[in-house]
C-alpha positions as CSV (number, residue, x, y, z in Angstrom):
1,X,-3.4,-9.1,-51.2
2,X,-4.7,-8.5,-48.0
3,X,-8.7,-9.1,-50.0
4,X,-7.3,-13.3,-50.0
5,X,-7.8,-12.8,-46.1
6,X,-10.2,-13.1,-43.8
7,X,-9.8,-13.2,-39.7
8,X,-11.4,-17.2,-39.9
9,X,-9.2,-18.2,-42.3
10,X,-6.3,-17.0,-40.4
11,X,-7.7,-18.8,-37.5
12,X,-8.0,-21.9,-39.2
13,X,-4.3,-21.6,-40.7
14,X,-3.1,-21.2,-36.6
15,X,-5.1,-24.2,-35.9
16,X,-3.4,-25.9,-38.6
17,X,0.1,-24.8,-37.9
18,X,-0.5,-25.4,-34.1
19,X,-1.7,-29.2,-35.1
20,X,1.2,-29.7,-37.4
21,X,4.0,-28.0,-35.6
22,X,3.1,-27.2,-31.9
23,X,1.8,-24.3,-30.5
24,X,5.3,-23.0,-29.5
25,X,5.9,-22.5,-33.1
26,X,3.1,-20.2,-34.2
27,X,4.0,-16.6,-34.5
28,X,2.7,-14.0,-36.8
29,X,5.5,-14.1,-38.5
30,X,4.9,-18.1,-39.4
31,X,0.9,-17.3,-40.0
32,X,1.6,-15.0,-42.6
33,X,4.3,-17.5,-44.7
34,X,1.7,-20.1,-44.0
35,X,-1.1,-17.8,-45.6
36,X,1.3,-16.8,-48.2
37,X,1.3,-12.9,-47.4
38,X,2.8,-10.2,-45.5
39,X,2.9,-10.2,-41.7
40,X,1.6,-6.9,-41.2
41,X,-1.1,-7.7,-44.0
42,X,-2.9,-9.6,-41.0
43,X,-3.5,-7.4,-38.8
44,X,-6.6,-5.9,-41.4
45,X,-7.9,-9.0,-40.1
46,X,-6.4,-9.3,-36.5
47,X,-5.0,-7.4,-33.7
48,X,-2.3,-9.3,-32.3
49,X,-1.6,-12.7,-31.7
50,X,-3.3,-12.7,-28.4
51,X,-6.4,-12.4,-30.8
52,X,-5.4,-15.5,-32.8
53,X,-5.2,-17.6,-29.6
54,X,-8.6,-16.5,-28.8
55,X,-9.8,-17.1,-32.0
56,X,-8.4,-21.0,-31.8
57,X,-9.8,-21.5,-28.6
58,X,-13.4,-20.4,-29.7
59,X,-12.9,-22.7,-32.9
60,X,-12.0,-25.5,-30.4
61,X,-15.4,-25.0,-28.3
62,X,-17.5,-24.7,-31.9
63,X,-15.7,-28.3,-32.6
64,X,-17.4,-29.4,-29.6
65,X,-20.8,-28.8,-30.7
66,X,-23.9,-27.9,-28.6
67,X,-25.1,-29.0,-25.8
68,X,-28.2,-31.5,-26.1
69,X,-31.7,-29.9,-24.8
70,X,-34.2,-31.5,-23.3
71,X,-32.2,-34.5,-22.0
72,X,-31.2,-36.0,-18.5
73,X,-28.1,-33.7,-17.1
74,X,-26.1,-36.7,-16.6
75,X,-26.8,-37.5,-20.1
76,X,-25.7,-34.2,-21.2
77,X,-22.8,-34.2,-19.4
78,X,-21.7,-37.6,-20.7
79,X,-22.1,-36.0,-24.5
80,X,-19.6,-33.1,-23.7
81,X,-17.0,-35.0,-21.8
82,X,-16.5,-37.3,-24.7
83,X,-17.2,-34.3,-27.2
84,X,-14.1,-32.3,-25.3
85,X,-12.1,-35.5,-25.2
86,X,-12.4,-35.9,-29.3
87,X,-11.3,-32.8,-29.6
88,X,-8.3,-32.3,-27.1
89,X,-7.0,-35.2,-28.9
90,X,-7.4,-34.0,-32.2
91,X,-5.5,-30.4,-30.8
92,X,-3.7,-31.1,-27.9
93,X,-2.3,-27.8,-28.3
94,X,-6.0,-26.5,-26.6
95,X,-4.9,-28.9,-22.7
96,X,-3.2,-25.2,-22.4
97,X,-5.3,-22.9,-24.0
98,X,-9.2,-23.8,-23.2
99,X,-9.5,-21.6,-20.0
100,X,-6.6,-19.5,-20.5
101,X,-8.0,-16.6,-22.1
102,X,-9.3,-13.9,-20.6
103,X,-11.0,-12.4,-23.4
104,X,-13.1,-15.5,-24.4
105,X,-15.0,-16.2,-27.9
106,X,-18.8,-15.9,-28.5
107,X,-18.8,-20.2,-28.6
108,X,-16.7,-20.2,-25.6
109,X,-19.0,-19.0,-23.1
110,X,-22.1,-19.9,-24.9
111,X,-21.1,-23.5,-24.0
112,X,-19.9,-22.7,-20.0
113,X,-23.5,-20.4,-20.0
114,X,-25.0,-24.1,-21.6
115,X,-23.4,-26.4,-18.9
116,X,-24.1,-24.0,-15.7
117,X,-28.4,-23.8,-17.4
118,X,-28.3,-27.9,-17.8
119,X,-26.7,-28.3,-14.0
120,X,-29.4,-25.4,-12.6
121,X,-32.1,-26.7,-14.5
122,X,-31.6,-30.0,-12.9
123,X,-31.3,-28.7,-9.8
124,X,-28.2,-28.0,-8.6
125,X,-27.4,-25.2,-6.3
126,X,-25.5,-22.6,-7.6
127,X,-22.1,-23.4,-5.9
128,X,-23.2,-27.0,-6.4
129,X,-22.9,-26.2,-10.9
130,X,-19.7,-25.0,-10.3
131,X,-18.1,-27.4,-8.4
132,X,-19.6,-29.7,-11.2
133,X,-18.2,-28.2,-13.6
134,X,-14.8,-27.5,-12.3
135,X,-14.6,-31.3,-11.7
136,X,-15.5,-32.8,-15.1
137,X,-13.4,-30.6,-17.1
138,X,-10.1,-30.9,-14.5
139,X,-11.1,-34.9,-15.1
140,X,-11.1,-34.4,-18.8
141,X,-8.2,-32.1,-19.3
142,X,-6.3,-34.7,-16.9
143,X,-7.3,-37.6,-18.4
144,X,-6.3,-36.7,-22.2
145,X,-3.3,-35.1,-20.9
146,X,-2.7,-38.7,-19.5
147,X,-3.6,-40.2,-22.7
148,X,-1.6,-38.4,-25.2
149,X,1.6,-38.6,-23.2
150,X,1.5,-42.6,-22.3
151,X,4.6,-44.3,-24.4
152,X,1.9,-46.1,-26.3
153,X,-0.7,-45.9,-28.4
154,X,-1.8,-49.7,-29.7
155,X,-2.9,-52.3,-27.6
156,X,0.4,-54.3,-28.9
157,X,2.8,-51.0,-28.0
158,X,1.3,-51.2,-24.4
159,X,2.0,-55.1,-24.3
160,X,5.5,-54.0,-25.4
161,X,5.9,-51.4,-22.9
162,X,5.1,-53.4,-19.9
163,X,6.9,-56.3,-21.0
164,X,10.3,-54.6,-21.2
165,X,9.0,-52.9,-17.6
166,X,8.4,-56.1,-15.7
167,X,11.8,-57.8,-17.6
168,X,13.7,-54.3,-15.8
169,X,12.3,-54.7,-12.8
170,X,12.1,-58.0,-10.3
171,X,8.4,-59.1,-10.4
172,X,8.7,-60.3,-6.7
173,X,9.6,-56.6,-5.6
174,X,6.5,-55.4,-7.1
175,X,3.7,-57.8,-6.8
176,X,0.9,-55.5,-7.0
177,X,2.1,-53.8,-9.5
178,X,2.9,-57.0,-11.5
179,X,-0.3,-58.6,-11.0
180,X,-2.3,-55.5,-12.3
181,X,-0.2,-55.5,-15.4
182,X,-0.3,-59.6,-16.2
183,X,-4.2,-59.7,-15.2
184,X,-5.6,-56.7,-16.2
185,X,-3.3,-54.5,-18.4
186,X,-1.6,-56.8,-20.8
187,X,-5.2,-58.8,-20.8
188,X,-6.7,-59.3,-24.4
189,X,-8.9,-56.3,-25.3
190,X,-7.9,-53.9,-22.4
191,X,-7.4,-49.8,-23.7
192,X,-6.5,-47.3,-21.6
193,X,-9.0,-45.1,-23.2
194,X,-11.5,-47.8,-21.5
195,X,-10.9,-45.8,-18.4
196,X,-12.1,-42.5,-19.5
197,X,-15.9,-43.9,-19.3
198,X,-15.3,-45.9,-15.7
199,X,-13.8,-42.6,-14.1
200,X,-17.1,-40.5,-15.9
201,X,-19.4,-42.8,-14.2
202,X,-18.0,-42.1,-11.0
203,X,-18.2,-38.6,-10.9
204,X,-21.8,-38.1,-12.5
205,X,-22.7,-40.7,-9.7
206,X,-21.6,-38.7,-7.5
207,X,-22.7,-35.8,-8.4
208,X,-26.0,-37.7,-8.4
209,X,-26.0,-38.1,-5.1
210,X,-25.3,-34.0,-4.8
211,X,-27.9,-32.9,-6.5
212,X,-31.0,-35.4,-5.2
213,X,-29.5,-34.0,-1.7
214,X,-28.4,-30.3,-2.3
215,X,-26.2,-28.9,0.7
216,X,-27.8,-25.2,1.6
217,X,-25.6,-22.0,0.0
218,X,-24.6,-21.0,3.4
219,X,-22.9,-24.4,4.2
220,X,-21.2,-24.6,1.2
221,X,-19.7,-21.3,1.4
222,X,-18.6,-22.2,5.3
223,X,-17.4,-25.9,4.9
């Protein structure tokens, strides 16, 4: 029986289960009925479910795929964000897992070793990578955690949504808020997902201007 097993198939059957279910659900317990075996059949393949989750988390950094060499940082950058955003929606289970895990996968710091060589390669002072880095992924992470838990998810459902908003509420008291929704919002074409490149631009902008002008080390460390 436990010869059907192998520790990336369990993987994958967690991924599934986590996808399907929530991530709240998995146990060992559940693995095993998934995989059609014994619980303590597994763990010939695994130690613990500790080992699962870092298993899932590495699978979720391989989905990402590697880094482009020998292209503009910016660039780069730009490929990963929406690489991490495809796949965070696909397993929204990973928002909570990703940099969770003190015992990370082979893929899981190939890629963070990948992103700090890109940033340094391009210039960027040491501090300077990791305050890059810590900024695009708390964007990403914050902007599909946005996305997956609007009330909507077609343009029409977001008409919908701010229509019965503005009927609730007295446009007058909210002019602003009104005007962004009747002019903007509820305009033909609009999708919040739109805003994931406008915010992207922004920050590699910036961090444009950061690296063409690096602050010295010891500022960094005392400002």
């Amino acid at each position: 029986m436990t010869s059907k097993i192998t520790r990336d198939g369990a993987i994958a059957a967690a991924v599934t289960i986590a996808d399907r279910d929530g991530i709240e659900t998995l146990s060992m317990r559940k693995l095993a009925r998934e995989l059609g075996v014994e619980a303590m059949s597994l763990y010939h393949h695994v130690s613990n479910k500790s080992d699962i989750l870092d298993g899932m988390v590495d699978v979720a950094f391989t989905q990402m795929g590697a880094l482009p060499r020998d292209r503009p940082w910016a660039e780069v950058m730009r490929v990963r964000a929406h690489a991490m955003r495809t796949v965070l929606r696909r397993h929204p289970w990973a928002l909570g897992l990703l940099e969770s895990r003190t015992t990370p996968g082979p893929a899981t710091l190939q890629q963070h070793d990948d992103v700090l060589r890109c940033l340094r390669e391009a210039g960027f002072t040491l501090a300077d990578a990791g305050h890059a880095l810590a900024l695009l992924d708390s964007y990403i992470f914050g902007f599909v955690l946005q996305e997956i838990t609007l009330p909507f998810e077609t343009s029409e459902e977001l008409v919908e949504v701010t229509d019965s908003i503005l009927a609730a509420q007295a446009a007058e008291a909210y002019p602003y808020l009104t005007q962004m929704a009747q002019e903007h919002v509820m305009q033909p074409g609009y999708s919040f997902g739109n805003e994931f490149d406008y915010g992207l631009d922004l920050i590699l902008n910036g961090l444009s201007v950061v690296q063409a002008d690096p602050r010295p080390e010891a500022t960094v460390r005392g400002s």
